[in-house]
N, C-alpha and C positions, 0 to 999 in steps of 0.2 A: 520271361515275356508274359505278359498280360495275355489271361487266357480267352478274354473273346475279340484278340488280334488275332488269332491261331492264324500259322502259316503264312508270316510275312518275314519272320528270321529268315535272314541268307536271298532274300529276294531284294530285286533292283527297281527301286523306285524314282520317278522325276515329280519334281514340285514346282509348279511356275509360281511366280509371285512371290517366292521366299522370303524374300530379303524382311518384309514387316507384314503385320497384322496377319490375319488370318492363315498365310504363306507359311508364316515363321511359325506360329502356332501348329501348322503341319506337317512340318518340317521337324519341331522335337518330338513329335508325336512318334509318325514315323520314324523314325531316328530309334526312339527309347523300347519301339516291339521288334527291333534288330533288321531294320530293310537299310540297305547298301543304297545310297542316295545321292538324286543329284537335283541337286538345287539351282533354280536357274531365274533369273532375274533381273534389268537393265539399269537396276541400282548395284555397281558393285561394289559398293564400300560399304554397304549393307547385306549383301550376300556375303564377303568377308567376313563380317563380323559374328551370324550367321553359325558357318564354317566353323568358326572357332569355338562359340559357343554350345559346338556340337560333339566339339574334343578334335577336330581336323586331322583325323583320323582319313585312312587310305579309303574310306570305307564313305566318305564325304569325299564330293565332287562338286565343286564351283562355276556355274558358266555362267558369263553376261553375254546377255541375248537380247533382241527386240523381237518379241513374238509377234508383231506384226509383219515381218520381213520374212514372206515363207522361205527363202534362200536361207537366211541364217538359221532359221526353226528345222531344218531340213538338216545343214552339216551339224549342229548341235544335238540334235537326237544322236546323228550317226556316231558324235564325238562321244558322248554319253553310253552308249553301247558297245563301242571299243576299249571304253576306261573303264568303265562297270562290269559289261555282261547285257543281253538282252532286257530288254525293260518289262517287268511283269506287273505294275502299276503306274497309273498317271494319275494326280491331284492335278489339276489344273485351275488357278488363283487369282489370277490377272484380271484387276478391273480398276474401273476409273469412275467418277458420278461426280456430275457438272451439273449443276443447279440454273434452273430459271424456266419461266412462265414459257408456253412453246411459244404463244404471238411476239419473244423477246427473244427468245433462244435464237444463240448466231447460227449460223451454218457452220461453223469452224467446230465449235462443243458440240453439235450433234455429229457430225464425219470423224471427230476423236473418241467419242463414247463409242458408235458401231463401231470404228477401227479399232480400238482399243480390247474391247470386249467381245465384240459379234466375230469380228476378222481372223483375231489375234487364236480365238476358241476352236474356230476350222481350221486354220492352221496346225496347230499342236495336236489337235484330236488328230486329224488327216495324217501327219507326220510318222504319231506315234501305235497309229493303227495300221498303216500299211507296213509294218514292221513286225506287229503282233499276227498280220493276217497268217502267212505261211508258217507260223508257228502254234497255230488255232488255240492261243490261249491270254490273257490279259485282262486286266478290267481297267476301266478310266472311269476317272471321275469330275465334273466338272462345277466350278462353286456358281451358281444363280441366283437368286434372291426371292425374300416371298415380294418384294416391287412387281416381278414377273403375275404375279399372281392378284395384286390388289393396287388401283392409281393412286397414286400421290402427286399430292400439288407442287409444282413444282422440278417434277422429275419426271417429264414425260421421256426426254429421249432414252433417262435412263431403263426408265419399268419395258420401254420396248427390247433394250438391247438385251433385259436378264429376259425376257419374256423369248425371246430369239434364241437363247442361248440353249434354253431349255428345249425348247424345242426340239433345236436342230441333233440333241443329245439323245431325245429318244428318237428321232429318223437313225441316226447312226448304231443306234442299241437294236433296232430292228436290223439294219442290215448285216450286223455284227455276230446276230444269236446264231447262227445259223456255223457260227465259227469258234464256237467258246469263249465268245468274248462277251464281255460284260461293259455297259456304261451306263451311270447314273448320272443324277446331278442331286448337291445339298443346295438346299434355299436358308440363307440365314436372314433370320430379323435384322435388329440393332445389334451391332456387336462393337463391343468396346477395343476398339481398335482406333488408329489414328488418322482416317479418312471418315467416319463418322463423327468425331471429334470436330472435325472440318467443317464438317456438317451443321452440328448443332450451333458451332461458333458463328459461322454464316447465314445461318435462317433463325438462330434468335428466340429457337423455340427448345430449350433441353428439358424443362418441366413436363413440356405437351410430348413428347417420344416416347414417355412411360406412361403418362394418366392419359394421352389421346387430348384433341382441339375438335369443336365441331364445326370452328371455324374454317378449318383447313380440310375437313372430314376425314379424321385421323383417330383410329382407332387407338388406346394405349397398349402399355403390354401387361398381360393379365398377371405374369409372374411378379411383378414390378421390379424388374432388374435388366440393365445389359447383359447379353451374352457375353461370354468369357471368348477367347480364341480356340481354347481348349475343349470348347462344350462343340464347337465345328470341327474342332480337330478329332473327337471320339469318333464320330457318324461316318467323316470321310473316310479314315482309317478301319471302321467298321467295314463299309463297302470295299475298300481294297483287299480285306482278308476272306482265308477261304469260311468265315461264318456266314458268307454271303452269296455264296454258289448261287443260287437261286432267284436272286436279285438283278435283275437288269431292266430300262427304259423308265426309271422309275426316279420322282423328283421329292425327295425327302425336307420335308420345312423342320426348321430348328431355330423355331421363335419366340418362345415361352408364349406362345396363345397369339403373339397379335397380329397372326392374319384370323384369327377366329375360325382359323380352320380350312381354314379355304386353300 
């Protein structure tokens, strides 16, 4: 095991979002510094696959869920901790980013973006911390964006719901310290995954996401590169191990520069 995962061997981890990008990226992460995992996702033929790519080993555990549905987010933890063992970390992955100007934006893609990502994030957190509570020990972690941190055209409802998300991660990390619990959140730039893909293909601009538009008032990325899933998958996994004791309420950017810091 990789030595600044320390102390995640033999520990029971959940991953929402598994199935692709960033999810999956945390998922062989986790997997390969030896946490007992359960992957969970409302694509399962991509959790599946997943699974297998993971060796599908007793040690992997598969559930399809809709983390919007606190009901299923509820027996799914429960399921997860009677196949596993007590959960001593959460990755949490799940999001979604729907494009368009707000005077255009339906109401339908804004009530799906917060559903999706604001809802789905109190859910799983809530779920999986009143679990941890009587056990005064755990850390969660949840994926937000530097959007949270800097506008973009185009993506209002989205910069709100990372911007929520984060938030609502350090309320929770405050009411949690008091318990041994720990919860952070990663903000990732651009990452080369296949919802940014989406992205570029629909807004027309994949030059200006690295060098920046000041048309669009878009910063580039200083690194000039996409993120990897793996470069998000380091930090999460960082905050879940015990190198991180110390660590909590805290929203870590992993953007090769292009929020400038902010």
């Amino acid at each position: 095991m990789s030595e600044e995962f320390a102390g995640l061997r033999g520990t029971v981890g959940l991953v929402t979002g598994a199935a692709t990008g960033i999810g999956e990226g945390v998922a062989q992460k986790l997997h390969a510094a030896g946490m007992r995992l359960a992957i969970a996702d409302i694509d399962g033929e991509g959790l599946a696959r997943v699974a297998e790519s993971l060796g599908g080993g007793d040690d992997v555990r598969a559930f399809t869920v809709d983390v919007t549905d606190g009901t299923a987010v509820n027996n799914c933890v429960a399921e997860v901790e009677d196949a596993l063992g007590p959960i001593d970390g959460l990755a949490h992955v799940v999001g979604i980013q729907r494009i368009g100007a707000i005077v255009d934006f339906s109401e339908e893609d804004f009530d799906a973006t917060f559903t999706i990502n604001v809802r789905a994030a109190f859910l799983v957190a809530k779920a999986v911390a009143a679990r941890m509570l009587p056990r005064e020990r755990g850390s969660i972690v949840s994926v937000a964006s530097t959007a949270a941190r800097t506008p973009r055209v185009k993506q209002g409802a989205y910069c709100g719901s990372k911007a929520a998300i984060a938030q609502m991660m350090k309320v929770l990390g405050l009411e949690l310290a008091p318990h041994n619990i720990r919860v952070n959140c990663v903000s990732p730039g651009v990452t080369d995954t296949g919802m940014v893909k989406r992205l570029i293909d629909s807004m027309g601009f994949s030059e200006e996401i690295l060098k920046g538009s000041l048309d669009n008032f878009r910063v580039g990325v200083p690194m000039g590169r996409l993120a990897r899933s793996e470069e998000i998958a380091d930090v999460i996994a960082f905050l879940l191990s015990s190198r991180s004791t110390y660590l909590t309420m805290q929203d870590i950017v992993v953007d090769g520069g292009g929020a400038l810091g902010a």
